[in-house]
C-alpha positions in Angstrom: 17.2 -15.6 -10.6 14.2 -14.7 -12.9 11.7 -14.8 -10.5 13.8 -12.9 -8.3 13.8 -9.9 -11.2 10.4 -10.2 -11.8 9.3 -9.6 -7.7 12.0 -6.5 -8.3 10.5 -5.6 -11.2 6.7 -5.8 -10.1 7.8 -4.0 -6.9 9.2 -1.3 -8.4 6.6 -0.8 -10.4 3.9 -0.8 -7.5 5.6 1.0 -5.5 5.5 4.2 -8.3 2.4 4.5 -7.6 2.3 4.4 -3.4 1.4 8.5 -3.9 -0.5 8.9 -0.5 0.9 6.2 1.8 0.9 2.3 1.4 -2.7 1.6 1.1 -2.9 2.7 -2.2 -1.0 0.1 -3.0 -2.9 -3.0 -2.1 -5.6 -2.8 -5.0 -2.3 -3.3 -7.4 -0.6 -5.6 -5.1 -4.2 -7.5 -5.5 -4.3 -7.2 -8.9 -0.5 -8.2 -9.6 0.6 -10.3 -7.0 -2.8 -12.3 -7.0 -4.8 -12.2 -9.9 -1.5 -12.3 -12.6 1.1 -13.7 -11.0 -0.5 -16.0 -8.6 2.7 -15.7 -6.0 -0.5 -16.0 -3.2 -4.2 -16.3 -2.7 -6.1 -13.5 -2.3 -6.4 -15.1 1.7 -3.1 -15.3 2.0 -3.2 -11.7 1.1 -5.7 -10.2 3.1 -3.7 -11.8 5.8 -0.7 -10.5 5.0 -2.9 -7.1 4.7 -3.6 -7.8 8.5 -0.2 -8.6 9.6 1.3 -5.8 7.7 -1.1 -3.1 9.8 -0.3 -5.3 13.1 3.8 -5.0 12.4 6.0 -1.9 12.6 7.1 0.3 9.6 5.0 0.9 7.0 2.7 -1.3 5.3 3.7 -1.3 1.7 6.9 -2.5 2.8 5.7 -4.9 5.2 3.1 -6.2 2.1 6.0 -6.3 -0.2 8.2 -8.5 2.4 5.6 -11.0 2.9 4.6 -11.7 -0.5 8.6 -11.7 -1.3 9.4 -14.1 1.4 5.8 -16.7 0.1 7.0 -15.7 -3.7 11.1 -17.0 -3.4 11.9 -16.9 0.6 14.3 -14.4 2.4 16.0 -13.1 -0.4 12.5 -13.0 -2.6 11.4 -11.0 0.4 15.0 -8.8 0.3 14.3 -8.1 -3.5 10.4 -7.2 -3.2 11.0 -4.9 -0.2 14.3 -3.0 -2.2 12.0 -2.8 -5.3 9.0 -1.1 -3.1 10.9 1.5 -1.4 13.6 2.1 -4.3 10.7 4.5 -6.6 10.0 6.7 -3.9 13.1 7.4 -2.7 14.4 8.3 -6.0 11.1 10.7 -6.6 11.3 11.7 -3.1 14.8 13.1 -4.2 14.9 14.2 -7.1 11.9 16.5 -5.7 13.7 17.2 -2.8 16.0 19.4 -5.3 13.4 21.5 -7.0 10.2 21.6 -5.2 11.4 24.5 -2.9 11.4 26.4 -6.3 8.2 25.4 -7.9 6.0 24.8 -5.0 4.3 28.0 -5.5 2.9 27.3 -9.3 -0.7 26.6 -9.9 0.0 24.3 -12.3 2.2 22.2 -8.9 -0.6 23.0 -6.4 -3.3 21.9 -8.8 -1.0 18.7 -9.8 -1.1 17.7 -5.9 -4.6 18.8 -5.7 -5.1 15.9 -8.4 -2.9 13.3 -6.8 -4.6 13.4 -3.7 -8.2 12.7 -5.3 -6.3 10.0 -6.9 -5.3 8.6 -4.0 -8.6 9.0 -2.3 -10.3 6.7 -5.4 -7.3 4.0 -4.7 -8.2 4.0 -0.7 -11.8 3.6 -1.2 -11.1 0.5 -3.7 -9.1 -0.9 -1.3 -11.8 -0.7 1.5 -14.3 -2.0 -0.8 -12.5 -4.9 -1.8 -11.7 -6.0 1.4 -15.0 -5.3 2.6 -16.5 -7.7 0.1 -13.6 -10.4 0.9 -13.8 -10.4 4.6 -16.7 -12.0 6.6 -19.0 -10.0 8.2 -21.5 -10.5 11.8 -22.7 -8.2 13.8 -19.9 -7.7 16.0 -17.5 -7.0 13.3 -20.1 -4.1 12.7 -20.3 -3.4 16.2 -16.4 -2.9 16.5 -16.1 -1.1 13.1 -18.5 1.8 14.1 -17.4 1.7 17.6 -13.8 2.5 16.5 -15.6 4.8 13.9 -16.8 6.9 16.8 -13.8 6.8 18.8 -11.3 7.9 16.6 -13.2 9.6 14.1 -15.3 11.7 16.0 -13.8 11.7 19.4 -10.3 12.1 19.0 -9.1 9.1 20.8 -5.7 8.2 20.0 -5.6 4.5 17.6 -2.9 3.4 20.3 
């Protein structure tokens, strides 16, 4: 049961700061899940990383389950997933109800302005750890720029 309040606990706390999409959220999960808590390896992570992006929905929550489920099973992955998604749906919310009212301050535009170059310095983390973690050959390269090119610069769909 303590274990279980903890993954809540650390969930919740992770996910209050998924500004900007999930992948903010995996230099934290790295740091928490990992490096403190020790629920998994950092493999077992960047796998989980990988089957998150390969699963539907949206990969905080996907993250969150699989290191629930390793941490304490299907009700460790129950608990993790609630405590990820119950901080933004409670700011998403509450903001819901007086956004429309405020959205034209500076002082709101400039606080978004902020939170985005926030979570720009989270994303690039993120790449740059995994960069370092994963293994690297010339065809990972090859495939990296080629996909680069093609949905960067070309506009081909990901799908």
């Amino acid at each position: 049961m303590k274990r279980l309040l903890e993954l809540t606990w650390t969930f919740a706390r992770i996910g209050c700061m998924m500004f900007g999409g999930g992948y903010v959220m995996l230099p934290l999960l790295q740091r928490e899940v990992v490096e403190k808590k020790k629920w998994v390896s950092q493999e077992d992570l960047l796998d989980c990383f990988a089957i998150s992006q390969c699963t539907p929905g949206v990969i905080a929550v996907n993250a969150a389950t699989f290191v629930g489920y390793r941490a304490c099973g299907v009700l460790g992955s129950a608990v993790a997933t609630f405590g990820t998604v119950l901080p933004s749906f409670t700011i998403i919310l509450l903001l819901s109800f007086v956004l429309r009212q405020f959205q034209e301050l500076k002082a709101v535009q400039y606080a978004f302005q902020g939170i985005r170059a926030g979570v720009l310095a989270l994303l690039c983390k993120a790449l740059w750890g995994m960069y370092k973690k994963n293994q690297k050959n010339w065809a990972s390269y090859i495939i990296m720029a080629g996909a680069f090119i093609l949905t960067g610069l070309l506009d081909v769909s990901v799908l």
